[in-house]
C-alpha positions in Angstrom: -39.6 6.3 7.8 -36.8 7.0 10.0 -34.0 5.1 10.2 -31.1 4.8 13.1 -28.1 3.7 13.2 -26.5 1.8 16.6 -23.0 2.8 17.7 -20.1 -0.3 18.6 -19.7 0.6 22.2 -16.1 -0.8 22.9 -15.8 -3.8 25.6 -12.9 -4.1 27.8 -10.4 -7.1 26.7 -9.0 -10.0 29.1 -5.5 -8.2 27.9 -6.3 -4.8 29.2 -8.0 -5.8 32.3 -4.1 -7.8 33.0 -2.6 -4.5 31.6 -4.1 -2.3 33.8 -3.8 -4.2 36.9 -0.2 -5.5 36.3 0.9 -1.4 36.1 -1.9 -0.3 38.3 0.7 0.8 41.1 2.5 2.7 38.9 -0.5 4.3 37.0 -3.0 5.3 39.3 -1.5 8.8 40.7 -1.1 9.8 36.9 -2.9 12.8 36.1 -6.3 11.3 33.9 -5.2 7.8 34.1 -7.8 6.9 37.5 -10.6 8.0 35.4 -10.1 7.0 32.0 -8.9 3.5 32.6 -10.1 2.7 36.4 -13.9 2.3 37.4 -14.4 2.9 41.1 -10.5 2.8 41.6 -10.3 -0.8 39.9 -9.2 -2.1 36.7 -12.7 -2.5 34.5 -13.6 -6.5 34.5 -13.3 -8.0 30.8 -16.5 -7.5 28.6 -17.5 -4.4 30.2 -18.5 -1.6 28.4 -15.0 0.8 28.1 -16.1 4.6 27.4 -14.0 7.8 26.8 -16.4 10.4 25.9 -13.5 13.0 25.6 -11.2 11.2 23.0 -15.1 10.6 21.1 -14.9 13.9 20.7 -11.5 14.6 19.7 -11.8 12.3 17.2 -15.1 14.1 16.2 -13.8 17.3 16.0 -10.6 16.1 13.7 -13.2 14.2 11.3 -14.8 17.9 11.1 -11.7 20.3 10.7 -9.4 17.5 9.0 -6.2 15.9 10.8 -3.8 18.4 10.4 -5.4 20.3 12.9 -3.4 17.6 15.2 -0.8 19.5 14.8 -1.3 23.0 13.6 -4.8 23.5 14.4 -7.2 24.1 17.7 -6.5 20.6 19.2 -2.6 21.3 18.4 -2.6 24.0 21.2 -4.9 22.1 23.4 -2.5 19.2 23.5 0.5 21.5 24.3 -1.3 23.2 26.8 -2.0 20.1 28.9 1.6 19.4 28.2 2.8 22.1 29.4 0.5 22.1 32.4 2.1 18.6 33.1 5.6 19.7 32.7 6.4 18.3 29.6 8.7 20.4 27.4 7.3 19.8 24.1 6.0 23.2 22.8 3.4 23.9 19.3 6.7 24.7 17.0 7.3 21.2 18.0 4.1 20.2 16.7 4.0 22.2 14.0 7.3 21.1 12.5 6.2 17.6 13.1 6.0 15.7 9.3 5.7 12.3 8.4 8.7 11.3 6.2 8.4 8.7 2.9 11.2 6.5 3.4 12.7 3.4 0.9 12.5 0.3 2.9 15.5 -1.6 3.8 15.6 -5.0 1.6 17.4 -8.7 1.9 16.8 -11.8 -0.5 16.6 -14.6 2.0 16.8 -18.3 -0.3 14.9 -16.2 -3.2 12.4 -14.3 -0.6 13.0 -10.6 -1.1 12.3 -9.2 2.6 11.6 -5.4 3.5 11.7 -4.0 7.0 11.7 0.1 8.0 14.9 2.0 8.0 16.8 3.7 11.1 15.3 4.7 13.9 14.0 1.2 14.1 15.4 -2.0 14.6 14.1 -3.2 11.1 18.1 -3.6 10.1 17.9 -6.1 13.0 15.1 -8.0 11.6 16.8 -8.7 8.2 20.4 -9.2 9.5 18.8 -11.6 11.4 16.7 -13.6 8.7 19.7 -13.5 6.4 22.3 -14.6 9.1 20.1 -17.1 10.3 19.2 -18.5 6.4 23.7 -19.5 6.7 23.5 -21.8 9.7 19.7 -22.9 9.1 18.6 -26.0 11.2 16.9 -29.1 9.1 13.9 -28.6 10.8 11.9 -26.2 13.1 11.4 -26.2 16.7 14.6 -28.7 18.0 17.7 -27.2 19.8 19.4 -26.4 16.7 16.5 -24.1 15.3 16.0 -22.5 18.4 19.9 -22.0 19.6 21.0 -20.9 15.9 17.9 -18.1 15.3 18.6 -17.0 19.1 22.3 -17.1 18.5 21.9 -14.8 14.8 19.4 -12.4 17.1 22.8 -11.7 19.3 24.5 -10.5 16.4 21.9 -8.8 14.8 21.3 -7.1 18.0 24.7 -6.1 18.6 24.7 -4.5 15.1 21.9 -2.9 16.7 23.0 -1.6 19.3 25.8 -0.1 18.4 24.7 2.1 15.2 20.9 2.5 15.0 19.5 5.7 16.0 18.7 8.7 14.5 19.8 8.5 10.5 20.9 12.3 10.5 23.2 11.2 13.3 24.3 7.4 12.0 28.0 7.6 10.7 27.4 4.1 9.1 25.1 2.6 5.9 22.8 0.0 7.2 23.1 -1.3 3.6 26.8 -1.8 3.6 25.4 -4.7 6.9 23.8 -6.7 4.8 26.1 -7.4 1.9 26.8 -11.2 1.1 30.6 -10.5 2.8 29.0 -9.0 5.9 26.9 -11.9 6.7 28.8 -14.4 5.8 31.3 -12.9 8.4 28.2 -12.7 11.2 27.5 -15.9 10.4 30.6 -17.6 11.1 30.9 -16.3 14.5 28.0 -18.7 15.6 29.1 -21.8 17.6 26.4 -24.4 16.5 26.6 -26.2 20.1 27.5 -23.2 22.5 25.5 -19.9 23.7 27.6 -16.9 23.3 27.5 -14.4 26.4 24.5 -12.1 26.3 24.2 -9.0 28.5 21.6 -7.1 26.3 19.6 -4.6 27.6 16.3 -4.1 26.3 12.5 -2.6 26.7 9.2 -3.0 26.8 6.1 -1.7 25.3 2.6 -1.2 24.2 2.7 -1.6 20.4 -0.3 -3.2 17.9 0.5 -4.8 14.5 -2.0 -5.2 11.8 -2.1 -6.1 8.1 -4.3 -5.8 5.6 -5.3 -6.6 1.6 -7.6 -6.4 -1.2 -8.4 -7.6 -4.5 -6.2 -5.2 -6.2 -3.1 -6.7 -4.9 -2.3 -4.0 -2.0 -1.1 -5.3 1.2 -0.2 -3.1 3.8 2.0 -4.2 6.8 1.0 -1.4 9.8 2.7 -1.0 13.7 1.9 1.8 15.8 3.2 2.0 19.2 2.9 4.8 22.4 5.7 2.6 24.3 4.5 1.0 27.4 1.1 -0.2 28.3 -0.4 2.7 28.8 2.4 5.2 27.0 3.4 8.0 29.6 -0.2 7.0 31.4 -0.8 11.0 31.1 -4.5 11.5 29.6 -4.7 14.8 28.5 -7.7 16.4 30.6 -9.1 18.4 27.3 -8.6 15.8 24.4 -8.6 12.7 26.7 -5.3 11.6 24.7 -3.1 9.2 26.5 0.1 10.5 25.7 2.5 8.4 24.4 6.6 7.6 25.8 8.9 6.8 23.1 11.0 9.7 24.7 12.4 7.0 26.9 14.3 5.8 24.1 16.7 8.8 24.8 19.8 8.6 27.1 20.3 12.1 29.0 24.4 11.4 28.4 25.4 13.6 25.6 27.6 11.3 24.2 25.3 8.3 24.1 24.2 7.1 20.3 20.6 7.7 21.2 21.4 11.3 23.1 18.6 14.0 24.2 18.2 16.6 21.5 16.3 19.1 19.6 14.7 17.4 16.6 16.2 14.0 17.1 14.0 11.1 16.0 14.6 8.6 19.1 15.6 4.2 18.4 12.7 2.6 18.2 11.7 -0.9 18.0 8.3 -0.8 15.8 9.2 -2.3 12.8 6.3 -4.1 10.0 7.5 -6.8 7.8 6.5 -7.6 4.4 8.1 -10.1 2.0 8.1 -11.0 -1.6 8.1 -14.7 -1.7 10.0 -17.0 -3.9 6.8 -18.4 -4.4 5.1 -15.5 -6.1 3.4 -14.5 -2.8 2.9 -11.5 -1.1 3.7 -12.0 2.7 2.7 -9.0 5.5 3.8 -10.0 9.5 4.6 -8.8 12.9 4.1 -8.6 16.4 3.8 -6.5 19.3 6.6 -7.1 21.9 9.4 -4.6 22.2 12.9 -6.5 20.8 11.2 -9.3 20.9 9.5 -8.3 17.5 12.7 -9.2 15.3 12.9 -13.0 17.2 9.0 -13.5 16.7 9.2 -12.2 12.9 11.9 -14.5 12.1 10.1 -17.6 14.0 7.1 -17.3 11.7 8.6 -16.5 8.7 11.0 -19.7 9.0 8.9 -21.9 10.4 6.2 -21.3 7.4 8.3 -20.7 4.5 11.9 -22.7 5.6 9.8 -25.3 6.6 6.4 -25.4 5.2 4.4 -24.8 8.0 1.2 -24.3 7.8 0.3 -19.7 8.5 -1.4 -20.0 11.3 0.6 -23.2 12.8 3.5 -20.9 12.7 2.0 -18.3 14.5 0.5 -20.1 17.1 3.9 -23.0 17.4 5.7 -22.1 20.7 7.9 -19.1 21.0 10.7 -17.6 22.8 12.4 -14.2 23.8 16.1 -13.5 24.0 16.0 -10.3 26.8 14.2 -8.3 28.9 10.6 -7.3 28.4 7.2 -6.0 29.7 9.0 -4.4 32.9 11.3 -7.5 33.8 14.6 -7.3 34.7 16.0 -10.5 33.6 18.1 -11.1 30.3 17.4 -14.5 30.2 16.3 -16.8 27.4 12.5 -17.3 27.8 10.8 -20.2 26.5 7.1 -21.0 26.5 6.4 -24.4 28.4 5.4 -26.1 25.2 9.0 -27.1 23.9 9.8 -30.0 24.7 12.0 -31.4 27.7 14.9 -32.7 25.8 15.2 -28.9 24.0 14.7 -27.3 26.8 17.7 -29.3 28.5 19.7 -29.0 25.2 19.5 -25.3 25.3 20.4 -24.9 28.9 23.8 -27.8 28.7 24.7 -25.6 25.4 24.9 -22.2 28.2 21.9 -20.8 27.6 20.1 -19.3 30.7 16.8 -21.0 30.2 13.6 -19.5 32.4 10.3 -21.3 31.3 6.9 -19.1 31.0 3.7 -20.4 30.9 2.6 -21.6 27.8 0.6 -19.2 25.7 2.6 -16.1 27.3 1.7 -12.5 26.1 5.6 -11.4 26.4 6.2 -13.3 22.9 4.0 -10.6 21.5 0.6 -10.8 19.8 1.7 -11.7 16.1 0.0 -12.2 13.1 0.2 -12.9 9.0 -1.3 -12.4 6.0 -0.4 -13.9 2.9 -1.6 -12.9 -0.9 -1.0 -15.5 -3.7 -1.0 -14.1 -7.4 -4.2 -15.8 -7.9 -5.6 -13.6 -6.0 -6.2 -16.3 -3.2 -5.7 -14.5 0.9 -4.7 -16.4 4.0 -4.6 -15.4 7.1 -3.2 -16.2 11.2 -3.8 -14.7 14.4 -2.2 -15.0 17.7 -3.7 -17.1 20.5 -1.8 -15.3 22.7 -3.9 -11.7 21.6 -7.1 -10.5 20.9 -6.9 -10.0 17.5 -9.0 -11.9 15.1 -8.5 -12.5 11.2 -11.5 -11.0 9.0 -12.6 -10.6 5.5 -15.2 -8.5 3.9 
């Protein structure tokens, strides 16, 4: 008796049919982009059938010879050939001397919550200065003006902490540590006015970034972000490997002086950042988001909202978000809100000086987020984004 096996043909998503034709002006004279991601010139319509035969066999040919030969193998010197055909500089010693690094997460205690976020090049410093400042002026209950003003205020000095040291560790001439000591929040904190916006001139960038968690019966949980910045990264597919080539290169300032400067080696600022927390509680708690800068301000909104105030996981996720800055190719820095907060906030938050725009209500800028939670007991929760795709699944 024979037996077959049928294959998961992927099916285009509502989120990258808007993708595609949101950035289709921009995309469509890239070299592979037409006829990876186009069918008959046009962005594919949701639920059909999305194929790339080349990248099948890419990944093919790495399950065969192993994934090293990524970078120091056959496909290594395919990919730097269409590189270099496409005028990229990146060369195979560039590959080759690519290796991932084991890093010690940065840590907080938040109220008896130990948080964790990635080290420099990412914002994760941002993400915990921001928890811990925001844990000093905390509101007596979520979604009002004073939650919303006070975690947007501690974002603007976690971001300007931000933006003013991260980068590349081998070039940082500070300790991110030595940011969140007890004396250097307290000081962050107590530059917030609790009824007054302060000026915010940020800049900021978008992205194409996916967040997922995951956990067994072992106690492992695993908080995971991979990103190719922007939609559709560079939009270059590769025409041997069918790899759409990622841009975190833009990252990089071309002004030699600049903290994020153009050089060989250099590990560019990044904003892909996983959380995971050790809660008071005895819980394990992985969450994150897609979204750019906006993944510190949506990582602090579902942490507080479900363990400051007992929300329920997946009421936090879903509750109505904001964004402090620019993102997903706009040019404003204004302070987005989703339509869902109510009238009196919203007019609270624009008398205190805040420059309020209002987005439709379920918007995709404040990310596509998600939780998971593991008790000691061995009992797993779970929340995904209405705003995203994404799903929560156990098996």
């Amino acid at each position: 008796m024979q037996s077959s096996t049928r294959r998961k043909v992927p099916l285009v998503t509502r989120s990258q049919y808007d993708n595609t034709a949101q950035k289709l002006d921009q995309l469509h004279d890239v070299e592979g982009f037409a006829e990876t991601f186009l069918d008959d010139g046009a962005p594919p319509a949701p639920g059909t059938r999305f194929r790339q035969p080349r990248l099948a066999a890419t990944l093919e040919h790495l399950a065969r010879h192993g994934l090293e030969d990524f970078y120091r193998g056959e496909l290594a010197r395919s990919v730097v050939h269409d590189l270099e055909r496409a005028g990229s500089p990146l060369r195979l010693t560039d590959l080759e001397a690519c290796r991932a690094r084991d890093v010690d997460p940065l840590s907080v205690n938040v109220a008896g919550n130990q948080i964790s976020n990635l080290p420099a090049p990412t914002q994760g410093l941002a993400s915990l200065i921001l928890l811990a400042v925001y844990d000093r002026v905390r509101a007596d209950k979520a979604d009002g003006f004073n939650f919303v003003h006070r975690l947007v205020e501690s974002t603007k000095q976690a971001f300007l902490i931000r933006d003013a040291h991260i980068t590349d560790p081998s070039y940082m001439s500070v300790r991110p540590d030595d940011f969140l000591t007890d004396q250097s929040l307290d000081a962050l904190a107590q530059k917030i006015d609790h009824a007054r916006a302060a000026p915010w001139p940020a800049q900021s960038s978008g992205g194409d970034t996916v967040w997922l968690a995951a956990a067994d019966r072992h106690g492992r949980v695993v908080s995971f972000i991979q990103s190719i910045f922007f939609e559709f990264g560079s939009g270059l597919v590769l025409p041997d490997s069918g790899i759409c080539w990622q841009n975190r290169g833009t990252s990089f300032n071309l002004d030699p002086a600049h903290r994020n400067a153009l050089a060989p080696g250099r590990y560019p600022f990044h904003t892909i950042q996983p959380a995971l927390a050790y809660l008071a509680d005895g819980r394990v708690m992985a969450y994150g988001t897609m979204g750019g800068e906006g993944q510190s301000q949506t990582q602090a909104a579902i942490f507080t909202r479900h363990v400051f105030y007992g929300q329920d996981l997946q009421q936090a996720v879903t509750a109505p978000r904001w964004l402090l800055g620019r993102t997903w190719g706009e040019n404003t820095t204004s302070l987005k809100l989703e339509s869902r907060f109510d009238d009196a906030t919203l007019a609270a938050l624009t008398t205190a000086g805040h420059d309020v725009e209002v987005v439709e209500p379920f918007s995709a800028m404040m990310g596509h987020a998600g939780a998971l939670t593991l008790s000691a007991d061995g009992i797993f929760s779970g929340a995904a984004d209405p705003r995203s795709d994404g799903s929560v699944a156990g098996f």
